[in-house]
N, C-alpha and C positions, 0 to 999 in steps of 0.2 A: 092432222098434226102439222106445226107450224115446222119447215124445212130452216136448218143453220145454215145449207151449199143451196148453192143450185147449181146446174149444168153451166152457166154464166161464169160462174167463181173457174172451172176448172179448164174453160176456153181462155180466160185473161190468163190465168197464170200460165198455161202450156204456150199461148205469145211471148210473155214475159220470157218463157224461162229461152223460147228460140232466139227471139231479139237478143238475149248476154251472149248466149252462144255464137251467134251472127259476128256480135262485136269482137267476140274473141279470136272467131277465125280471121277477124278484117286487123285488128292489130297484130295480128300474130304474120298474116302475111305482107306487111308493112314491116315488119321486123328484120324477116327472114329476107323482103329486097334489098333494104339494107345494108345486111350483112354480106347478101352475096355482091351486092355492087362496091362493097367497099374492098373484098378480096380480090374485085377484077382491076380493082385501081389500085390496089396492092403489087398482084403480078405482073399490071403494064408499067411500072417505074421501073428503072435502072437501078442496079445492086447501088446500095449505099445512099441512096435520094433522100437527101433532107426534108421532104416530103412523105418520107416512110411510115412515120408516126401518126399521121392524120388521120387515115383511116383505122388505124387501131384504134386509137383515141375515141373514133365515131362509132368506132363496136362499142366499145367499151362501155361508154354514156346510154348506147342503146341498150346495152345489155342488162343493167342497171334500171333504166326507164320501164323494159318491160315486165321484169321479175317482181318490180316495186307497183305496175300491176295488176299481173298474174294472181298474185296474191289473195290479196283483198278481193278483186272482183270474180275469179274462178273458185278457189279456196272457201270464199264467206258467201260471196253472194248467189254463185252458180247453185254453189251444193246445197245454201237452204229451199232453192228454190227447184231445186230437183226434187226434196226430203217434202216440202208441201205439195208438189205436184205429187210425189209417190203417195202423200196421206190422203188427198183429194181422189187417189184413184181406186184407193182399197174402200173410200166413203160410200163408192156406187159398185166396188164388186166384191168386197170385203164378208167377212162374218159378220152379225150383227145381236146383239143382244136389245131384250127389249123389258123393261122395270119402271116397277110404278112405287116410289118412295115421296118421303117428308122430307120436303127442304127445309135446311135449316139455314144457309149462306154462302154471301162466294167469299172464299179465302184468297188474298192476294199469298201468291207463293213465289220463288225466284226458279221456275222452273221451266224446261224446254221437254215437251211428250215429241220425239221424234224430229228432235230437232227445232217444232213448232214452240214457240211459246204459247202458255196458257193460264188461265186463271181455273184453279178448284172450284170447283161446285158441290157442296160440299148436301147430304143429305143421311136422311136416317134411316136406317132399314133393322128387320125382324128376321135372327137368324131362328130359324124353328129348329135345326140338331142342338144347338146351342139354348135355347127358351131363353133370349136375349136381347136388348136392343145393341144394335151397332153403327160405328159411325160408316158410312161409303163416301166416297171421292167418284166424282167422273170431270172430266176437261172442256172447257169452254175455249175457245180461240179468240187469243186478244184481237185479232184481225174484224172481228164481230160484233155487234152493237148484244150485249146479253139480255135475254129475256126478263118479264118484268116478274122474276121469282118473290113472292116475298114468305119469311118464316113461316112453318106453318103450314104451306101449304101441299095439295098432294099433288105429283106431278109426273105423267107416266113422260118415261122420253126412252130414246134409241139410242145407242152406243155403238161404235166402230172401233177397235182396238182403246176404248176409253174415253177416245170420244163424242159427244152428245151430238148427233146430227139431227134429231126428229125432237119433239117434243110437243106436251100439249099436256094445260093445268086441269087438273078434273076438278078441283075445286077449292077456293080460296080460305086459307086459313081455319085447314081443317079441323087443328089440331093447336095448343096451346105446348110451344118447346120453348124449355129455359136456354139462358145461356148453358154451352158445353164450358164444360172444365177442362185445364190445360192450355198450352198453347193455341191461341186463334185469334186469328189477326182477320176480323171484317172487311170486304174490296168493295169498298162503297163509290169508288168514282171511276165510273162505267155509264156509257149511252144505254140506254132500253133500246128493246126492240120491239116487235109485235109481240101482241098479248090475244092470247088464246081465249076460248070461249068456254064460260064455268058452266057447269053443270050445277044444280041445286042440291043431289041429294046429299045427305049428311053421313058422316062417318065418326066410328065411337072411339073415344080419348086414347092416348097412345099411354105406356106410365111416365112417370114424370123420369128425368135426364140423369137422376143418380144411377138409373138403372142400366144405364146407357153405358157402352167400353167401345173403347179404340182398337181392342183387341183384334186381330184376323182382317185389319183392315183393307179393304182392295185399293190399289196403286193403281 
């Protein structure tokens, strides 16, 4: 099966996420000299020094510089990059599920699984308590060149809290799927990536898509 991480993926970003952290502690103690050097130049003037205000002033500006930021770069960029390293680590020690469904397309969506952004992968599955067809979602990372799915076809892949990390197509356009009804918006501008090795044998027709519900669907 073709791998979505590798071990690579989750060494850059655990650099990544040391390197913010680094900078955070290296401006933060450029802050704090700052401030303490501006209170020893405070204490060393004489009561009433027209010079008083200078060093406030130079908190001040700092104080300001660094909260403006703290922000953004601890707040937004630290904590998605902890939220991807914590999703990169449950990828190799996590639960994992493992399902062989009909793709039908990737859905562009405005959505964040764990903070990560992602594109739906959107396929068909057979509930048997139900005697049903129904639609399933699993998650792709926009960080990712997505595999070369197309309609149709069957494709067993591996899941992590919803996310697809393994995959591999057993075979190309097994199956003949209409458009779904309802909202669906196709995510057609995406890189490919490696494309897996078919197998030949055949597989018998699914029904056709009236039969198909949204109902009980997994998020």
């Amino acid at each position: 099966m073709i791998k979505v991480y590798s071990d690579q993926d989750f060494n850059a970003v655990y650099e990544q996420k040391r390197k913010v952290f680094w900078v955070f502690i290296g401006v933060t103690v450029v802050y704090l000299a700052i401030a303490i050097a501006c209170l020893i130049y405070h204490m060393s003037l004489p009561y009433g020094d027209s010079l008083d205000n200078v060093p406030k002033i130079i908190v001040y500006v700092a104080t300001a510089l660094y909260v403006i930021f703290v922000f953004p770069f601890m707040a937004i960029k630290h904590h998605r990059l902890r939220k991807y390293y914590k999703m990169l680590y449950y990828v190799s020690e996590g639960i994992k599920n493992d399902e062989q469904n009909y793709f039908v397309g990737f859905e562009k969506c405005d959505l964040q699984k764990d903070n990560v952004d992602v594109i739906s992968c959107v396929f068909l599955t057979y509930n048997k308590k139900k005697q049903e067809w129904m639609k399933r979602e699993a998650y792709l990372d926009v960080e990712k060149p997505l595999p070369k799915f197309e309609r149709g076809d069957l494709v067993r892949y591996i899941t992590q809290s919803n996310f697809i990390i393994q995959y591999d197509i057993l075979q190309k356009k097994a199956v003949e799927i209409e458009e779904l009804s309802g909202e669906y918006e196709p995510y057609e501008d995406y890189e490919y990536g490696d494309e897996a090795e078919v197998p030949q044998e055949g597989l018998d027709e699914i029904p056709s898509t009236e039969e198909i519900t949204n109902e009980g669907e997994i998020q």
